[in-house]
Steps between C-alpha positions, in 0.01 A plus 500: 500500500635864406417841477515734203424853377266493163429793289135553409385683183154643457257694329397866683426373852386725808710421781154460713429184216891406495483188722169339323709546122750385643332176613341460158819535316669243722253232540616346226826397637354393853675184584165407652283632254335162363345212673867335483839608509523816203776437234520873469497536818788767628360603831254410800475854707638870373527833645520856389833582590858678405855390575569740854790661281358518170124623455397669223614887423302759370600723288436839675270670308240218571604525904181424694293389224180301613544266211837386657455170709591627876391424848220801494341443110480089632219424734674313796223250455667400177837543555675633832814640354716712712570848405833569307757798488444781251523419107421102585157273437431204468421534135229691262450632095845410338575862378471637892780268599874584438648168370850674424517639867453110629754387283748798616415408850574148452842576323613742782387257773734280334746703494491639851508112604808399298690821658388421863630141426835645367578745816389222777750218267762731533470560837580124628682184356393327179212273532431171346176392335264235705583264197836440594419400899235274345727319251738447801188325704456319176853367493534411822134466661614322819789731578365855406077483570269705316413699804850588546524608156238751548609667816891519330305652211271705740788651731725668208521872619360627189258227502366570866519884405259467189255319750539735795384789265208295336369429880536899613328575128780658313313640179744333257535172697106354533414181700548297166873498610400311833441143213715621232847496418622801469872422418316257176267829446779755482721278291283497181567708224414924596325516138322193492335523832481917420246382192295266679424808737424642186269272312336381850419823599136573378320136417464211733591188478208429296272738269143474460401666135202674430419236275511252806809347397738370800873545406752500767885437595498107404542595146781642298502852466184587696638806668603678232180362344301643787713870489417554136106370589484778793662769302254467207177468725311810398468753733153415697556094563577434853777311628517362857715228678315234737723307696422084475557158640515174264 
């Protein structure tokens, strides 16, 4: 079972009527939509929701629009969203958001990141990726246990400072970095990483169409698929992210 951010398309929708479109636009793909299990099934419960660091910017001119999907133009009976900061919704009419500000956003957060990474790594001794403790368990199972391999892994300097942060909620280090790697993370290639910020910054992992067509990540070029899709929506389709569980 997982969770996952999908991007919904759809025709001129009050935000009051958001939640029931929504519904009718996803049924389709409701695991539990037919008397047995769905083959097109994708999800069994969503949510309106946004990413806590990446909802939906308006472009200015359209600030406080009542078209614009927000925790006062939703009726908490149909979706209790919390308020956001200034500029940020939860979604609305394609030509009121500002696409090219998300992606900027998503390219500096990168950015800050990488440079936080490269003043704390050159502030203590090299660290080594969890790979290499777990292919010397691997080698040696009896002598070098996987729990020691952890805590050697765990207790590198830079290692233990990457954590500290993420627990006292450094802005560049989030609680991801509590499960993750970050010696592995860092160590991939600055561009590569820089243009999956890039490409993942607007559309979920998956994309609902307007023609009710379900495309998402498990296929070869979806997200720039999906980028080019969002770009060309005219101007008064909305576009909203629900958050799901398969």
């Amino acid at each position: 079972m997982t969770k996952f951010f999908a991007t919904v398309c759809l025709p001129p929708t009050k935000p009051r009527r958001l939640r029931d479109a929504i519904a009718a636009a996803m049924a389709p793909y409701d695991i539990n939509g037919t008397d047995e299990w769905n083959p097109a099934g994708e999800w069994d419960w969503w949510s309106i929701h946004v990413h806590a660091g990446s909802p939906y910017l308006v472009l200015p001119a359209h600030d406080g629009d009542r078209r614009l999907v927000t925790a006062s133009t939703v009726p908490r009976r149909k979706a209790d969203l919390a308020p956001l900061g200034p500029l940020e919704c939860y979604g609305g009419p394609r030509g009121l958001l500002d696409l090219d500000a998300m992606r900027r956003r998503a390219v500096e957060q990168h950015d800050a990141l990488s440079a936080a990474w490269d003043e704390l790594a050159a502030q203590h001794p090299p660290a080594r990726p969890l790979s290499e403790f777990l292919a010397r368990h691997e080698s040696d199972p009896d002598g070098y246990p996987l729990a020691q391999a952890k805590e050697d892994h765990l207790l590198q300097p830079l290692v233990q400072e990457v954590a500290q942060r993420a627990v006292a909620g450094d802005p560049h280090f989030g609680m991801s970095f509590l499960t993750t790697d970050p010696v592995a993370h860092f160590a991939e290639e600055h561009e590569a990483v820089r243009g999956t910020a890039l490409r993942t910054a607007v559309p979920g992992y998956a994309l609902l169409t307007l023609d009710g067509s379900w495309w998402d990540a498990s296929s070869d070029g979806y997200w720039e698929r999906a980028n080019a899709y969002l770009d060309d929506l005219a101007p008064e389709a909305v576009v909203v992210d629900v958050l799901c569980h398969c």
